[in-house]
LUMMARSE-739961 format. One line per 5 residues: number of its first residue (from 1); for each residue x, y, z of C-alpha. Coordinates in nm, 4 decimals. Example, Ala and Ser with C-alpha at 12.3 -4.5 7.8 and 13.67 -1.06 7.14 Angstrom:
! LUMMARSE-739961
1	1.2300,-0.4500,0.7800 | 1.3670,-0.1060,0.7140 .
//
This chain:
! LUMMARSE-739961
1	0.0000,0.0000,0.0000 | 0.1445,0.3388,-0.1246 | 0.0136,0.6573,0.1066 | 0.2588,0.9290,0.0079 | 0.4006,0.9767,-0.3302 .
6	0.4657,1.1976,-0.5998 | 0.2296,1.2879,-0.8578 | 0.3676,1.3907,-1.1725 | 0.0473,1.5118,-1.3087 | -0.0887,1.7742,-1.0946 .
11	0.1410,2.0047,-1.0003 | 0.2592,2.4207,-0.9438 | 0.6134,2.3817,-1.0684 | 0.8740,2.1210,-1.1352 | 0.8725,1.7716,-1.1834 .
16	0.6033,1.6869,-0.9389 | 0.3372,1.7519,-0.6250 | 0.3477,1.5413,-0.3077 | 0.0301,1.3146,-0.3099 | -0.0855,1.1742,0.0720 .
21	-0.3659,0.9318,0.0170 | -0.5407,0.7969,0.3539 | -0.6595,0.4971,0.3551 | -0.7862,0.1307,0.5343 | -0.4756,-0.1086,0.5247 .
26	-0.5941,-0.4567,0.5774 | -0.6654,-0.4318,0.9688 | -0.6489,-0.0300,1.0289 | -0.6912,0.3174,0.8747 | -0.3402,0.4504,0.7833 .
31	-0.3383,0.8349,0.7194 | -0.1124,0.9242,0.4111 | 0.1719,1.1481,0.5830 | 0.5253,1.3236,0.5465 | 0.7164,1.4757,0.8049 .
36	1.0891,1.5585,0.8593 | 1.2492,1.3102,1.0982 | 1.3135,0.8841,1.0791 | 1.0461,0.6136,1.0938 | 1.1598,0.4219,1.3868 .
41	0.9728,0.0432,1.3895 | 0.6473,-0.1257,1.3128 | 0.4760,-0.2661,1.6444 | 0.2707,-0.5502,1.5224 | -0.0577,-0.4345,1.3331 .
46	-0.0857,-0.2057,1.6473 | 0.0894,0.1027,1.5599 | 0.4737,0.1806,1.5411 | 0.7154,0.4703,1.6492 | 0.8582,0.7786,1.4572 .
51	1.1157,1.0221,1.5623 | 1.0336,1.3946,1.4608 | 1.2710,1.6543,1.3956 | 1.5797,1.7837,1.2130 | 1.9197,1.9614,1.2910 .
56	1.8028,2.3401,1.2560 | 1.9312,2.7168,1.4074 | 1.7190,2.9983,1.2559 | 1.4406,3.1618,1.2751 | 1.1666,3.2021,1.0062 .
61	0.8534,3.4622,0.9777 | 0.6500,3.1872,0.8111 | 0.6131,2.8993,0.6165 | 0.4425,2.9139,0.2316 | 0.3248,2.6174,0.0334 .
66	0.0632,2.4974,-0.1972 | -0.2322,2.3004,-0.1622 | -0.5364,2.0781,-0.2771 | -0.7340,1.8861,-0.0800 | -1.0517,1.6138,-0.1173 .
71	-1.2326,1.4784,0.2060 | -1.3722,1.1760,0.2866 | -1.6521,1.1266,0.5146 | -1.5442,0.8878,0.8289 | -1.6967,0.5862,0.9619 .
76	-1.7252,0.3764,1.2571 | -1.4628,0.1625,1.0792 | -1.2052,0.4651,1.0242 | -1.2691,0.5762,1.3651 | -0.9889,0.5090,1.6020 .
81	-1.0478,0.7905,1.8783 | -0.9673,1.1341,1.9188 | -0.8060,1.3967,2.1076 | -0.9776,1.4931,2.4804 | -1.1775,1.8277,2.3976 .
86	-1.2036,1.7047,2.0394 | -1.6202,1.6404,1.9078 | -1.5173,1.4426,1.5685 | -1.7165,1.1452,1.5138 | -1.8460,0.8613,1.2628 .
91	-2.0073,1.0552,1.0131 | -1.7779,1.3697,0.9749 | -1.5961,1.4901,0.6979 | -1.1884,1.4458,0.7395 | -0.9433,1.7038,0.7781 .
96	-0.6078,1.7843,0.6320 | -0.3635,1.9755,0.8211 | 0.0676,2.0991,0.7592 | 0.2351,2.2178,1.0438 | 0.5879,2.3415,1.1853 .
101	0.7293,2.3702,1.5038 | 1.0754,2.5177,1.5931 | 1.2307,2.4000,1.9442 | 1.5317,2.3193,2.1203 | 1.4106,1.9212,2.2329 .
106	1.6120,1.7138,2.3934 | 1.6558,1.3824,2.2629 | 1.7612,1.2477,2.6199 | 1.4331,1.3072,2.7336 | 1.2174,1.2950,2.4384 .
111	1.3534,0.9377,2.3414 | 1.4739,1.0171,2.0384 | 1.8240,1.0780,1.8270 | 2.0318,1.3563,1.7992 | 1.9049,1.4701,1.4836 .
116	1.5748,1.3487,1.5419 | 1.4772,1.4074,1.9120 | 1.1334,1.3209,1.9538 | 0.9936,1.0333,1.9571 | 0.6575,0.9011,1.9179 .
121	0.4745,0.5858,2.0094 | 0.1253,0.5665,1.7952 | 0.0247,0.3158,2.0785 | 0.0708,0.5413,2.3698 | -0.0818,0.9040,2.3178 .
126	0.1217,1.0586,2.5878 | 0.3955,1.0600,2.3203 | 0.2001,1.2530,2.0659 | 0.4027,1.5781,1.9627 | 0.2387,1.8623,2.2331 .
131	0.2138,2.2357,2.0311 | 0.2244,2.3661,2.3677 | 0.5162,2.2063,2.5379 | 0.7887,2.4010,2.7297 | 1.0331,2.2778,2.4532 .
136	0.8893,2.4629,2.1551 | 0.9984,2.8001,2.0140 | 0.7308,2.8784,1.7741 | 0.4652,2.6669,1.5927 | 0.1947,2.7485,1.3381 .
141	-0.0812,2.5068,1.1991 | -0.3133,2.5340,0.8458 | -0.6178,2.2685,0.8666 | -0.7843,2.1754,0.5695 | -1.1465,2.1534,0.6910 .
146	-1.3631,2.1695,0.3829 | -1.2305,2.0646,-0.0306 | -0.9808,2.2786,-0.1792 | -1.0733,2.2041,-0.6047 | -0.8006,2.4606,-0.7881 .
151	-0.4050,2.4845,-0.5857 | -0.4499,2.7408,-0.3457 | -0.1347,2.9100,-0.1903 | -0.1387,2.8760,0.1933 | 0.0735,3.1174,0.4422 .
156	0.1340,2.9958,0.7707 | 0.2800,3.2736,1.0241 | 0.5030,3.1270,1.2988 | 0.4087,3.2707,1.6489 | 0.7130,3.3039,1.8350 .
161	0.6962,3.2595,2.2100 | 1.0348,3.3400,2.2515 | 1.2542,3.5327,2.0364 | 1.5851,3.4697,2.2743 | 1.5941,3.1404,2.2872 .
166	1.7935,2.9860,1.9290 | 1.6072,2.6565,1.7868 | 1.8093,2.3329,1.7874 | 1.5499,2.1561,1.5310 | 1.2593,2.2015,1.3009 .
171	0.9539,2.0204,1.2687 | 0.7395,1.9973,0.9427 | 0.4494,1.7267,0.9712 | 0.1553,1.6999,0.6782 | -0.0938,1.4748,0.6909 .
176	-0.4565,1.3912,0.4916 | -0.5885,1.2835,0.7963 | -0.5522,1.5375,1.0508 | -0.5827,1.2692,1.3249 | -0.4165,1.0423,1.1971 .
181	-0.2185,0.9439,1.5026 | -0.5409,0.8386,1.6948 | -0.5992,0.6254,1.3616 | -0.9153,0.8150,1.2645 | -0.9851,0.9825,0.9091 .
186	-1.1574,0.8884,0.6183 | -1.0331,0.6593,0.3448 | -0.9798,0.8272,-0.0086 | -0.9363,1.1569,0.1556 | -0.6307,1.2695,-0.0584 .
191	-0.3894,1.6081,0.0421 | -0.1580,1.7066,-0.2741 | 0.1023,1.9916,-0.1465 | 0.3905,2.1539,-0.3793 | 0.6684,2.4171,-0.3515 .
196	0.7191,2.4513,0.0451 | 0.9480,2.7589,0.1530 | 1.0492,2.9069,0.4444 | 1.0571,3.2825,0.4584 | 1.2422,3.5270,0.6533 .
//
């Protein structure tokens, strides 16, 4: 099963788009995704672990891509959970989302690698990467919450909560299933993206 992959023919510039297709893989919903960092290890048909993050030392205004999107409506059988506070159900359309985080993690006690110092367990949520944590710089979010037909460019400002403090890594994660770590989305909800920059 291929969830992420190029698409040569849809496209802004060069040779290709990204393509992230979610859909059911044999036993669970997977969530077609990219993000900068390592894929650790499968655990069974349970989940597995991936370590976010790359070696990084400035400081952006923003983040620019573009974007299409097409959501799928999820079911009781896409429907792994969802975050405390958040309503989705069966019967919901899916959501796309792309977003960055700037920090200065450390891998010692994030369980991950130099380069990539965060680690996360799909299996155990109190892994999942916190937007709020005491470890992150700045961080800025687009969701996809409704179909985007024609490539629309998408800004994303970076809210600094500190502009003293220098980042050790960057975090960029996309995915068409914005919950896709709780294994909830919709199959054949697909998320093309193309040309990503940082600005400054």
């Amino acid at each position: 099963y291929t969830i992420t992959m190029p698409d040569t023919d849809d496209k802004v510039e060069g040779r290709s788009s990204l393509l992230m297709a979610s859909t059911y893989v044999i036993v669970k919903f997977a969530a077609g995704n990219i993000f900068t960092g390592e894929f650790g290890k499968t655990i069974g048909t349970s989940g597995g672990t991936i370590r976010l993050g790359r070696p990084f030392t400035v400081r952006p205004q923003k983040l620019t891509f573009w974007v299409k999107y097409k959501a799928g409506i999820i079911t009781d059988k896409t429907f792994g959970g969802a975050p405390d506070g958040d309503p989705t159900k069966p019967g919901d359309r899916d959501r796309g989302t792309l977003w960055i985080a700037l920090g200065d993690w450390d891998y010692h006690k994030y369980g991950g690698t130099t380069d990539s110092p965060i680690e996360v367990n799909t299996t155990d949520r109190s892994t999942f990467f916190n937007p709020d944590g005491e470890n992150v710089i700045a961080y800025g979010q687009f969701v996809a919450d409704k179909d985007i037909n024609e490539w629309m460019k998408v800004e994303i400002p970076l809210q600094y909560k500190s502009t003293s403090r220098k980042p050790t890594h960057i975090i960029i994660s996309a995915a068409s299933s914005m919950l896709g770590d709780y294994f909830t989305g919709a199959a054949g909800s697909k998320m093309w993206i193309d040309d990503i920059r940082l600005e400054y």
